[in-house]
N, C-alpha and C positions, 0 to 999 in steps of 0.2 A: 317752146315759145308760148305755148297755150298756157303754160304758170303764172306768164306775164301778161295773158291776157293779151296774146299777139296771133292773130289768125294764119296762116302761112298755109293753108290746105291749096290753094292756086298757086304757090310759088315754085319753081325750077329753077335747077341750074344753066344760066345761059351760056354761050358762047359770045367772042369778041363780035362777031360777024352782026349779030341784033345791034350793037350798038356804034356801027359803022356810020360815019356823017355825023357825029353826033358830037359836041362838045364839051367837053370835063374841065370844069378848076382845077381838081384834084384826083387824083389815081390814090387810093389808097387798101395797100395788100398786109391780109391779115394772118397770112400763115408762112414760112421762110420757103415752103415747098413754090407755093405761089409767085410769091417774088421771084423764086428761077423761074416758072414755067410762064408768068405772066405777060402774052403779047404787049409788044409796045404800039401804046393807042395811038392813034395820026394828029397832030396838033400840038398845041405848046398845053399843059398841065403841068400841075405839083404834083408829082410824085412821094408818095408817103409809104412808109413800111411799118406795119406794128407787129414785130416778131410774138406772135401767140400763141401758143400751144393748139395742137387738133385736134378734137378730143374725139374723133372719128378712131383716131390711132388708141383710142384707154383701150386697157385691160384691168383683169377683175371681174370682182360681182358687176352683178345689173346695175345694183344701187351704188356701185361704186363707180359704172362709168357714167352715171345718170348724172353725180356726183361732178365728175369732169364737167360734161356738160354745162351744168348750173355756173362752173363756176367760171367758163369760158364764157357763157356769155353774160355775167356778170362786168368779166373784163370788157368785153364787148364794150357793154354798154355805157362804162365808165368812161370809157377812151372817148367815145363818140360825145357824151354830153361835154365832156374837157375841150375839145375840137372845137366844136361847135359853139360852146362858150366862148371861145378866144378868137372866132372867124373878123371879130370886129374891133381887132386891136391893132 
């Protein structure tokens, strides 16, 4: 993330229980493992799935899962600008 000029040194993995009371437009899970494991939130939301590769799971060189990486969150972030552009249609 720091390729992109995205700071994430404070960031963690949270559990559902932080964001309890809390209300979502949309639920959106980005890996197929997730979607099985993904508690269902309390409230009415959109539920979204974007089946994406993990790229925790690459094998190979370094530069090869670094590789992975890049290009997950490359998808990432195509997904999210396309979303996001269409939130007002």
């Amino acid at each position: 993330m720091n390729e992109s000029g995205i700071d994430i040194t404070n960031q963690y993995s949270k559990t559902v229980n932080e964001f309890l009371g809390q209300n979502f437009s949309y639920v959106i899970t980005v890996c197929d493992g997730a979607k099985e494991r993904c508690p269902v939130f309390p409230g009415k939301y959109n539920a979204i799935h974007w089946s994406i590769e993990d790229p925790a799971s690459a094998e190979g060189t370094e530069n090869e899962r670094i590789n992975v990486f890049r290009r997950v969150r490359q998808n990432i972030l195509e997904r999210v600008n396309h979303f996001v552009s269409n939130l007002d249609e």
